[in-house]
N, C-alpha and C positions, 0 to 999 in steps of 0.2 A: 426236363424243363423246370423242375422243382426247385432244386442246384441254382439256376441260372436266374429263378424268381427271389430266392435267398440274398444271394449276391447282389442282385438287383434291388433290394428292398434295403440294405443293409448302407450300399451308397448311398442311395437317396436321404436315408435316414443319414449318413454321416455329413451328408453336404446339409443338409436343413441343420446338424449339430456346429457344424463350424459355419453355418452364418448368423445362427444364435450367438453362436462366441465370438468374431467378428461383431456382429451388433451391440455386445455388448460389451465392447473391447471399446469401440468409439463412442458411446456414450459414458465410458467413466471417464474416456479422456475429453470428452468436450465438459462431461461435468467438473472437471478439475482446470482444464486450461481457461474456461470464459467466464469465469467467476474473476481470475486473477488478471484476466483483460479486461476486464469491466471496472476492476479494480481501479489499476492504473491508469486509465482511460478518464472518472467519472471526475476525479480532482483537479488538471492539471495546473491552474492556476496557484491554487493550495500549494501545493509540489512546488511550485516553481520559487513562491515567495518561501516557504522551509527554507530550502536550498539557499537562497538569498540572505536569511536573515542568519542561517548557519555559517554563511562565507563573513557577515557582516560581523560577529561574532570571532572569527579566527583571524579577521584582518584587525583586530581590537587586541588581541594575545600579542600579536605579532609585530607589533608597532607599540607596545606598551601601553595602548589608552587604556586597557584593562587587565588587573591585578588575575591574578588565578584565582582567587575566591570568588571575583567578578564575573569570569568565564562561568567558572563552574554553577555558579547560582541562573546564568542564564543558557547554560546548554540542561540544567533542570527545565527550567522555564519552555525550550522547547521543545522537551521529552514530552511534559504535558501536555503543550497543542497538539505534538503527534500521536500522542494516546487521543485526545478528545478525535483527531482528524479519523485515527484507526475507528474507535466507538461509533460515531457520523456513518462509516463505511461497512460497517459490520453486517446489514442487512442488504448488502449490494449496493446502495442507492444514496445517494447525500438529499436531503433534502432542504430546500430552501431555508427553512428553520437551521438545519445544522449548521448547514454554509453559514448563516449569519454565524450564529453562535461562535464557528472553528475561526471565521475571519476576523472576529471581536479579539478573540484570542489573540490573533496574531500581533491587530493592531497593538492591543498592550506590551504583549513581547517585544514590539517594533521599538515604542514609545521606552520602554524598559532598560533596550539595549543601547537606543542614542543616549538617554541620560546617563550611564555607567560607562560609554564609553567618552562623554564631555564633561565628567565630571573633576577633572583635575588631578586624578589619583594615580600614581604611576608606581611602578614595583620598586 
């Protein structure tokens, strides 16, 4: 019986050892996946106008209303919003401060890119 309480004590122990390591197999992976879905999840408006203002920008290269130095000064320009957007996001959460703040941003960028691309300057 001694044998058989050994064995016996030795699975128990290994199954309490792999649902420790299962347990903690799913919490590094929800620690890792719901951060970066919360991520993309908390801006999408934000996101949506980048993208916009980024196609606004290459349809300006691409029809000549803007010079390459014109680009390039305004894909600076939106490097920055998405640095301010990333900085806003860093603590998981935008808050209504940020948001103004990253959408202020934008709007200038907005106002930045109509003007450079109506400004009469062609390559």
């Amino acid at each position: 019986m001694l044998l058989w309480d050994m064995i016996h004590a030795n699975r128990i122990k290994g199954e309490q050892t792999m649902k420790t390591v299962n347990l903690l197999a799913a919490a590094v992976l929800a620690a890792l996946v719901l951060p970066a879905f919360a991520q993309t999840q908390s801006t999408p408006r934000i996101d949506t106008r980048q993208e916009r203002q980024q196609q606004r920008i290459e349809q300006g290269v691409k029809s000549d209303a803007l010079t390459e130095k014109e680009a390039a000064r305004l894909e600076k320009g939106q490097a920055r919003v998405q640095k301010a957007e990333d900085k806003a996001m860093a603590d998981g959460q935008v808050t209504k401060k940020e948001r103004r703040r990253v959408e202020h941003a934008q709007d200038q960028q907005s106002r930045k890119i109509r003007r450079q691309k109506h400004d009469k300057q062609r390559k």
